[in-house]
C-alpha positions as CSV (number, residue, x, y, z in Angstrom):
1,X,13.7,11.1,-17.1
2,X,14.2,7.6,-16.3
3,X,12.8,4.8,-18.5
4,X,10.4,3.2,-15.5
5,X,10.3,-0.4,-17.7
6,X,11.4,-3.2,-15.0
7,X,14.5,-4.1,-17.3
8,X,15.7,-0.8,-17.6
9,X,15.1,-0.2,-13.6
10,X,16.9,-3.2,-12.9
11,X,20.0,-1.9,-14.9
12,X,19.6,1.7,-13.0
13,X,19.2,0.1,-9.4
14,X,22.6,-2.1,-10.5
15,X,24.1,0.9,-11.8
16,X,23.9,3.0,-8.5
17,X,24.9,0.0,-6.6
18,X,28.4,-1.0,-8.4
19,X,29.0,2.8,-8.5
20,X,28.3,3.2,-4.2
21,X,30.5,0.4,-3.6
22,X,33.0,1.4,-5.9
23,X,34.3,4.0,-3.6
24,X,34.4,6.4,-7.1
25,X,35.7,10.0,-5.3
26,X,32.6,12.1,-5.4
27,X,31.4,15.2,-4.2
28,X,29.2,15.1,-1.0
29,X,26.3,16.4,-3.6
30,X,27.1,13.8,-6.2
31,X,26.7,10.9,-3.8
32,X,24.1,12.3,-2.2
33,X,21.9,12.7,-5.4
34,X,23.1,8.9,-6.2
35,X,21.9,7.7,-2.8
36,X,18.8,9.5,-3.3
37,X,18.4,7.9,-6.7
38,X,19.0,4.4,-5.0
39,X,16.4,4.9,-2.6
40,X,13.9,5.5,-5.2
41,X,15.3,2.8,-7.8
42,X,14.6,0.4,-4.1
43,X,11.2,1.3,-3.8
44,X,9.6,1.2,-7.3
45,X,11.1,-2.1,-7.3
46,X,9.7,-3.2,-4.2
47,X,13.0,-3.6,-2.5
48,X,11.4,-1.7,0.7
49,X,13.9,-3.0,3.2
50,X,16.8,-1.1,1.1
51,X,14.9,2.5,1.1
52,X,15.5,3.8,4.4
53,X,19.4,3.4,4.4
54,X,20.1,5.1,1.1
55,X,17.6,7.8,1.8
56,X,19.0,8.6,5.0
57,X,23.0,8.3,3.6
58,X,21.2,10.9,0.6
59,X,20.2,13.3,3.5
60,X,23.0,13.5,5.4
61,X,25.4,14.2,2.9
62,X,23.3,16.4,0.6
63,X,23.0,18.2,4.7
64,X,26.6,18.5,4.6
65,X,26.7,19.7,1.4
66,X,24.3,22.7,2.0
67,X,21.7,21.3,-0.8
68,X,18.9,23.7,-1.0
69,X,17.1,21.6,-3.6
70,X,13.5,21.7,-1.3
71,X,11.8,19.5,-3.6
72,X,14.5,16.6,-3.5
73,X,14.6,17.5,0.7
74,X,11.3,16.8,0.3
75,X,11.2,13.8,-1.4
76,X,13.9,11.7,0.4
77,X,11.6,12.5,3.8
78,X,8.6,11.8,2.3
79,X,10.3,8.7,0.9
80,X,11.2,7.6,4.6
81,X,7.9,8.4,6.0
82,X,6.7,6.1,3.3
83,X,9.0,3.8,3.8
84,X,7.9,3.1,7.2
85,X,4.2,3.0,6.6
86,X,5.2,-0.1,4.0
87,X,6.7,-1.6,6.9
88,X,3.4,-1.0,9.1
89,X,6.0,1.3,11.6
90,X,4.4,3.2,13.7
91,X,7.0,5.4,14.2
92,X,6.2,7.0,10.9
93,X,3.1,9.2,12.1
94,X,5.6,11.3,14.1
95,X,8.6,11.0,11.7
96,X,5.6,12.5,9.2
97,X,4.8,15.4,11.5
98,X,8.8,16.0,11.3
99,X,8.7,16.0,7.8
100,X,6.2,18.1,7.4
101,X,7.7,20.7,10.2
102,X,10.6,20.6,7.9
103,X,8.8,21.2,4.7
104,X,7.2,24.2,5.7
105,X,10.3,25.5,7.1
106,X,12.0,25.7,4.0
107,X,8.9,27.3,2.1
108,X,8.6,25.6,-1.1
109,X,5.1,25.2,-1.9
110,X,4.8,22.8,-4.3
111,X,7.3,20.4,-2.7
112,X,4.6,21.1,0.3
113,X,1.8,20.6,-1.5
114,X,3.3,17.0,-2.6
115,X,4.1,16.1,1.2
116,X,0.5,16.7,2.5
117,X,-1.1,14.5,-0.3
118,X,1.2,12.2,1.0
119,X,1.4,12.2,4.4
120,X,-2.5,12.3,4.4
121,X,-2.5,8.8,3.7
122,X,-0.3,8.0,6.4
123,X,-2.4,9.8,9.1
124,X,-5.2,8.3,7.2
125,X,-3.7,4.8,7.7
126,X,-3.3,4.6,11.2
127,X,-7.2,6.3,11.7
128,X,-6.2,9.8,11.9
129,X,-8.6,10.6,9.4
130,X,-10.0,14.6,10.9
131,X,-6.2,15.2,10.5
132,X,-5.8,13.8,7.0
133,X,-8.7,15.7,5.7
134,X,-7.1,18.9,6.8
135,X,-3.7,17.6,5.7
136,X,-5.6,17.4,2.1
137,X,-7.7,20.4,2.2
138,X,-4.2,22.4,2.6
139,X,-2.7,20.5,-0.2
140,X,-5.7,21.2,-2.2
141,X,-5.7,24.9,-1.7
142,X,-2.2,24.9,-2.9
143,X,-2.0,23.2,-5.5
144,X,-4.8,24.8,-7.2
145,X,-6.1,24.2,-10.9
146,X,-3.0,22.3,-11.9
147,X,-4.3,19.3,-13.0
148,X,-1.4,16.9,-13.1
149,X,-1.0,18.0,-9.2
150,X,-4.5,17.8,-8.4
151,X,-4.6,14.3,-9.8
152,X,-2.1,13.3,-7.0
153,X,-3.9,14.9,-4.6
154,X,-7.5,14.1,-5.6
155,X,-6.5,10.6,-5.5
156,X,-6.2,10.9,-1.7
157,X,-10.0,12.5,-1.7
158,X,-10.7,9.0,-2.8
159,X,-9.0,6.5,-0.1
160,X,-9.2,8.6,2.7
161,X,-13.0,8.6,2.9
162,X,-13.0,4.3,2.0
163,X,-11.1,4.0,5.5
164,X,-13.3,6.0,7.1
165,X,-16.1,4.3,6.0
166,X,-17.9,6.7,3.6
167,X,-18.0,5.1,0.3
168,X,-19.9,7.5,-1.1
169,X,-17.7,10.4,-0.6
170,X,-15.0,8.2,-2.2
171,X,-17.0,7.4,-5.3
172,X,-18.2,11.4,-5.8
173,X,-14.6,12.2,-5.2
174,X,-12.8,9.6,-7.9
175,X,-15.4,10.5,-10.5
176,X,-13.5,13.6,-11.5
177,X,-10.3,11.3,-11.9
178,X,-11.5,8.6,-13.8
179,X,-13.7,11.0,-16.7
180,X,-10.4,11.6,-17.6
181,X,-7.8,8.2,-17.1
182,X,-5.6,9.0,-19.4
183,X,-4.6,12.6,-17.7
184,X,-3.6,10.8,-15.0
185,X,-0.8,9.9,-13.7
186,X,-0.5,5.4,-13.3
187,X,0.2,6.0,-9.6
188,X,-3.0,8.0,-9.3
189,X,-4.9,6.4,-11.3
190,X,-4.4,2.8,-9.9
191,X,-5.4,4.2,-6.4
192,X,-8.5,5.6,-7.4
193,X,-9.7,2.8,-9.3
194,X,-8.6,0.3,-6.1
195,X,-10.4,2.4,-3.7
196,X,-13.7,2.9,-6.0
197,X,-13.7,-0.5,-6.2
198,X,-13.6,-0.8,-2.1
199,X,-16.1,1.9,-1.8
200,X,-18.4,0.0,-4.4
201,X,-17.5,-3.0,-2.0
202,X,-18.8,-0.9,0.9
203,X,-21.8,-0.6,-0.6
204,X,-22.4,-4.0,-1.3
205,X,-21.9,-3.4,-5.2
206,X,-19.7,-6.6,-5.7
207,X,-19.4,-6.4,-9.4
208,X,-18.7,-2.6,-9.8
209,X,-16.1,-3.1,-7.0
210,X,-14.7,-6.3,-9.0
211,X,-14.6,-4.5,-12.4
212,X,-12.4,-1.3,-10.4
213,X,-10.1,-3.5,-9.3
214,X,-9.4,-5.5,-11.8
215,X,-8.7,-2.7,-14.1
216,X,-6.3,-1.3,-10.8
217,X,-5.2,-4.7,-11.4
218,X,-4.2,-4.7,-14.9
219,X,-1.9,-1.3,-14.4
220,X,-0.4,-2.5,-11.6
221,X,0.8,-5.7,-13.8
222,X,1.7,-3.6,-16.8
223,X,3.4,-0.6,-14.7
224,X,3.3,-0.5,-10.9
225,X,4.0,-3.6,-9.4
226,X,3.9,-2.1,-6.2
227,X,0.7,-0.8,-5.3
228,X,-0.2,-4.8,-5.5
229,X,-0.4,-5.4,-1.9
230,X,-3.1,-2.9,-1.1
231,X,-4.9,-4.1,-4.0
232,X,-5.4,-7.4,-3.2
233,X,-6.1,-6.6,-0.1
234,X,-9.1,-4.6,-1.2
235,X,-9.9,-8.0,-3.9
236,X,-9.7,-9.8,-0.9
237,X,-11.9,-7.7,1.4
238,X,-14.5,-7.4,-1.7
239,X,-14.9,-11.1,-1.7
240,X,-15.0,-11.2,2.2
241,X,-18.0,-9.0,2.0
242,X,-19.9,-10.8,-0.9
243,X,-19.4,-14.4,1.0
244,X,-17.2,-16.1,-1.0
245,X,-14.3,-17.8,0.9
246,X,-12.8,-19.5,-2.2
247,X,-12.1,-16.3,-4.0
248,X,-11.1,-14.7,-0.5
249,X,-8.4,-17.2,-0.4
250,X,-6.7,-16.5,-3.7
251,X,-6.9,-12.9,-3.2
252,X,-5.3,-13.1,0.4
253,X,-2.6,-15.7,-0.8
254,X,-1.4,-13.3,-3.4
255,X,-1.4,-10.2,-0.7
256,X,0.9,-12.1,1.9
257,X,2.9,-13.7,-1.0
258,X,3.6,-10.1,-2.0
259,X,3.9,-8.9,1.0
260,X,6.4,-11.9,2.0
261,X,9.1,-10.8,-1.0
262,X,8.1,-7.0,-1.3
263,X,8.2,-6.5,2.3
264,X,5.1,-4.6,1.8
265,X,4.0,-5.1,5.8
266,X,1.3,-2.9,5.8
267,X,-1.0,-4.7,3.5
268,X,-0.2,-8.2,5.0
269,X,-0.9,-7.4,8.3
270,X,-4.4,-6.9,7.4
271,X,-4.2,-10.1,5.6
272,X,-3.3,-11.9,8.5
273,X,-6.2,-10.6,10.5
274,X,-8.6,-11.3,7.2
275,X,-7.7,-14.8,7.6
276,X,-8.0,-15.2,11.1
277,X,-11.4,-14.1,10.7
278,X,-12.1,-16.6,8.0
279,X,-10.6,-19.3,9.3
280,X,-12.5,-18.8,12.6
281,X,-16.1,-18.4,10.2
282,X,-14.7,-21.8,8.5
283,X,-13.9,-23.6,12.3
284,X,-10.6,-24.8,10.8
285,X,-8.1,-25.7,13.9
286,X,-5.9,-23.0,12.6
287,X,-8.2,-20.3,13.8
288,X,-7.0,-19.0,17.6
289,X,-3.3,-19.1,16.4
290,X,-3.8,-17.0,13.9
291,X,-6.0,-14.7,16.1
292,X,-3.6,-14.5,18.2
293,X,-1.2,-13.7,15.6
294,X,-3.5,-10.7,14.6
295,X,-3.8,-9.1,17.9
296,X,0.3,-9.5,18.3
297,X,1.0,-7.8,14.5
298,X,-1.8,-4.7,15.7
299,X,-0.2,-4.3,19.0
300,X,3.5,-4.2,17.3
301,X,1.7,-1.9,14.1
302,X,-1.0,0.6,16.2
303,X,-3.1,0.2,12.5
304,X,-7.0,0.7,13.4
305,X,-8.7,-1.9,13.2
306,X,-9.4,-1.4,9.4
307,X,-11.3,-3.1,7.2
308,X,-12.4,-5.3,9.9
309,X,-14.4,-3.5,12.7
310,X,-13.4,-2.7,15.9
311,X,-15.1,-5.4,17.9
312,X,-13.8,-8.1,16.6
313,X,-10.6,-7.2,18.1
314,X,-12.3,-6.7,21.0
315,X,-14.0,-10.0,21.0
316,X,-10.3,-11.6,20.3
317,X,-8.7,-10.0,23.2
318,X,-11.8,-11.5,25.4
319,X,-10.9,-14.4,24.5
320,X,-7.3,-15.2,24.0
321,X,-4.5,-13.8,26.2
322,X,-1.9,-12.1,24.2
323,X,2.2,-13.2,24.4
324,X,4.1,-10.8,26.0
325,X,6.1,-9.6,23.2
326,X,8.6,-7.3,25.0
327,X,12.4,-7.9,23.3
328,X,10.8,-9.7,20.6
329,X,12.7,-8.8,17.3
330,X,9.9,-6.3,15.7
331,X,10.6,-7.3,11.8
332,X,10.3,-10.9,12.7
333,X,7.7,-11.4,14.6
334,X,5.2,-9.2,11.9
335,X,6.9,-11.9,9.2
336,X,6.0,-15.3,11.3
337,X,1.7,-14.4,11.4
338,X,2.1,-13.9,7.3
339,X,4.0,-16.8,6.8
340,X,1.1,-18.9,8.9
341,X,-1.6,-16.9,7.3
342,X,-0.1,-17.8,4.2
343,X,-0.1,-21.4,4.7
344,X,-2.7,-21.5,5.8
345,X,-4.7,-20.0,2.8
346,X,-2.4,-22.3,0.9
347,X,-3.5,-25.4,2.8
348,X,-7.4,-24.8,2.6
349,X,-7.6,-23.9,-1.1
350,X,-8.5,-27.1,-2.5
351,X,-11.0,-27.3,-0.2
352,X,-13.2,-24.8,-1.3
353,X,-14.6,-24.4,-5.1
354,X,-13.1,-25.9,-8.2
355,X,-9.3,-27.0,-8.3
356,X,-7.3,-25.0,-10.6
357,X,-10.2,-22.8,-11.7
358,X,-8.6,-19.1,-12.4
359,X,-9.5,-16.6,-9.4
360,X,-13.1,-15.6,-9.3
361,X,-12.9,-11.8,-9.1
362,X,-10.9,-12.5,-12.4
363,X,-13.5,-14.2,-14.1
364,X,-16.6,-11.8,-12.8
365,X,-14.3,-8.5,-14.4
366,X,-14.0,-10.7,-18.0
367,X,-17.8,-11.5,-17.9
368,X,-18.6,-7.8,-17.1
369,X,-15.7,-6.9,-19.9
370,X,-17.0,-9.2,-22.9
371,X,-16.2,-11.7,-25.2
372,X,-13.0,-9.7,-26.2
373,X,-11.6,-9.8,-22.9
374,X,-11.6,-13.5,-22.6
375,X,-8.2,-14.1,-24.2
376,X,-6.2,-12.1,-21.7
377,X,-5.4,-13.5,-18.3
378,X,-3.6,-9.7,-17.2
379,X,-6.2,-9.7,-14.4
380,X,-5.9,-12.7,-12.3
381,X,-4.8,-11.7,-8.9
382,X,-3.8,-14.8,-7.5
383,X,-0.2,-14.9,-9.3
């Protein structure tokens, strides 16, 4: 079992990486299994760019080697399918369906079980939701009463319904999850507490959807650094909804800086289109580039329209005529709109609310916490 501390990743990820380039004489197996373990050193440490290529080297050559391992078969393709939702590639809906074919093909169940919890979310991502519920209620009735299991899989009950805007389906479902936190699995747990917190959002519950994820929040800073994208997207989204621009900004700064050296596309995409929306409300002279940045990133992407509703895409397209992007380089054309969103939530912060006052969301979750809570700073998005 691998020590998951960041040091003692770091060391593993550098370990794998001397001993690739090395050219050490291995069997086919050995260096698949050691590309396999490189692709997951890359993503827990947010290197997402550096996934795909070892997890592809792992399955040819554990292929050649006639590896019948279904759970680590199953892992490296869920691991690519993830990979590409990270990157906001639309090309990962039908490399999931592959995965999936594959999975059932070689008829381990609990490897299967694993992969439609996961590929839920990606059906769920780009608005497939009547397939991800069916993805899950398969996963569900294989999995069973196993609880560590169900936790993964439960924690999907919980997102799948905040993008398909029934909060209340998402709170009923989590409740099971967080009765019990420390059963749970950190992975798990972070998502359900992130997407209570949207769902509470949803509802117009501000301060229960602050307190959920800030204590997302806090695991993600002592554990799981990267689930922090989609978190403080749903920070940001929270504040969107209660009307407060200032500690929308901080929240969406930290999204597309993470999403800027994590590679974590997915998440800033929606950033982008979160401040084009703001800084069209706010009249600021930045507003119809950076609409027209957020219709370019979700023609390149396909993602729904998600958190933002449908017709205000539809009102941007009325509006603006969009680039013909045809031979554009894909990768770099999704990184130019973050890097404008970015500056511009960077430029505009000192206009709104107090200078160098610690992010908002951070100080309604240490009022809700108590006096205790005062003397950590753990939960400040903004980085």
């Amino acid at each position: 079992m691998l020590d998951r501390s960041p040091g003692s990743l770091e060391t593993a990820w550098r370990f794998t990486q001397l001993t690739l380039r090395s050219g050490s004489e291995l069997s086919n197996l050995a260096h698949g299994r050691l590309h396999h373990l490189a692709g997951r050193l890359a993503y827990v440490l947010d290197r997402f760019h550096e996934v795909r290529p070892h997890l592809e080297a792992a399955r040819d050559l554990l292929s050649a080697a006639n590896d019948d391992d279904g759970a680590r078969l199953a892992d490296i393709d869920t691991g690519l399918v993830t990979t590409m939702e990270t990157l906001a590639d639309p090309a990962g809906v039908p490399a999931a369906e592959a995965a999936l074919a594959a999975a059932e093909a070689r008829g381990d169940t609990h490897a299967l079980a694993v992969m439609l919890a996961d590929l839920a979310n990606i059906f769920c991502e780009w608005g497939r939701t009547d397939e991800a519920y069916a993805m899950l209620r398969r996963a569900q009735a294989i999995s069973g009463d196993g609880f560590t299991l169900g936790a993964h899989v439960l924690a999907r009950t919980v997102n799948i319904p905040v993008h398909a805007g029934d909060p209340r389906r998402a709170l009923a479902n989590g409740r099971s999850i967080l009765a019990q936190p420390e059963t749970v699995v950190p992975n798990a747990l972070i998502e359900v507490f992130v997407y209570s917190g949207w769902a509470y959002a949803q509802l117009g519950d501000f301060a229960a959807a602050r307190e959920h994820i800030g204590r997302g929040l806090d695991l993600v800073r002592s554990a799981r650094p990267f689930h922090e994208g989609y978190a403080q997207l749903a920070a940001a989204d929270t504040e969107r909804r209660a009307d407060r621009p200032a500690a929308e900004r901080r929240c969406l700064r930290a999204c597309l800086r993470f999403g800027l050296t994590s590679l974590d596309l997915r998440s800033a995409v929606r950033a982008v289109w979160l401040s084009a929306l703001l800084a069209e409300q706010q009249r600021y002279a930045d507003a119809a580039q950076l609409v027209h940045a957020s219709l370019v990133t979700r023609q390149l992407t396909g993602l729904p329209a998600w958190p933002l509703d449908e017709t205000v895409f539809e009102r941007w397209r009325a509006d603006l005529q969009l680039t013909d992007q045809t031979g554009a380089d894909r990768h770099e054309t999704l990184i130019e709109p973050i890097e404008q969103a970015l500056t511009f939530v960077e430029q505009h912060l000192s206009q709104i609310g107090q200078p160098g006052c610690r992010d908002q969301l951070t100080l309604d979750c240490l009022s809700r916490a108590g006096p205790e809570a005062n003397s950590s700073t753990s939960r400040t998005p903004s980085a």
